[in-house]
C-alpha positions as CSV (number, residue, x, y, z in Angstrom):
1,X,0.0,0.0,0.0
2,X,1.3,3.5,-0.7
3,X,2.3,5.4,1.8
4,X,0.5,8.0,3.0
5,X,1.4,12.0,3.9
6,X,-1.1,13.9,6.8
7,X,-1.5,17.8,6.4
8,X,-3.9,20.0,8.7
9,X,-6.5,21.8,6.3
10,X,-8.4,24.6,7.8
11,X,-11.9,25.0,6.3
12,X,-15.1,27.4,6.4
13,X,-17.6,25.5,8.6
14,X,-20.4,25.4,5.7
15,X,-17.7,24.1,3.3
16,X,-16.9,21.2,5.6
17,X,-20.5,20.4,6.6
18,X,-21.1,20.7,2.3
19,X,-18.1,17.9,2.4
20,X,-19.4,16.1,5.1
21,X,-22.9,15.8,3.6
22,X,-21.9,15.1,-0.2
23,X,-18.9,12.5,1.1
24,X,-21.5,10.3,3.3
25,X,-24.0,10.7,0.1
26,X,-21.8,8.3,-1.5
27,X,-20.6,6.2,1.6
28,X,-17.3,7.9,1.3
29,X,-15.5,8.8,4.4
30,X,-14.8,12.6,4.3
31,X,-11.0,12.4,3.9
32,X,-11.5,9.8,1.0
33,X,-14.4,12.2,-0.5
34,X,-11.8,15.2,-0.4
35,X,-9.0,12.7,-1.9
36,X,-11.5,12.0,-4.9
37,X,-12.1,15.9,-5.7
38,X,-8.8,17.3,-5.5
39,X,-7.3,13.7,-7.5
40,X,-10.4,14.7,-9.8
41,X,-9.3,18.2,-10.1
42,X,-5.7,17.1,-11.1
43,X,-6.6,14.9,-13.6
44,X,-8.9,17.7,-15.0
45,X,-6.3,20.1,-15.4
46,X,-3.6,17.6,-16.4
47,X,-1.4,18.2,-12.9
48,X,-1.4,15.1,-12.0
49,X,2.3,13.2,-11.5
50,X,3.3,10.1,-13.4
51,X,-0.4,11.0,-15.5
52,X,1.6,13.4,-17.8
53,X,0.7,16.0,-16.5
54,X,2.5,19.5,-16.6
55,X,4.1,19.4,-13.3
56,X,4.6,15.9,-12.6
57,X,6.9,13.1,-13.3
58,X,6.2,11.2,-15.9
């Protein structure tokens, strides 16, 4: 399994409670819902390392 790296993220209440609703709407926890978006949001704009994206290693 790949390693994993923590980081504290400070959020707006209602942006959280948004997250918290929408992540157990799909019986994700809420750090795994927040993984999917911003992995989602990389893919998008083709950030992504190792996916050949600009910034990453390919």
């Amino acid at each position: 399994m790949a390693k994993r790296k923590a980081f504290l993220v400070r959020l707006d209440p209602k942006i959280h409670d948004a997250l918290r609703r929408w992540a157990d709407g799909e019986l994700r926890s809420l750090n795994a819902q927040v993984e999917f978006l911003l992995r989602r949001a990389l893919v998008e704009a083709g950030r992504l390392p190792g996916k050949g994206g600009e910034g990453g290693d390919k």
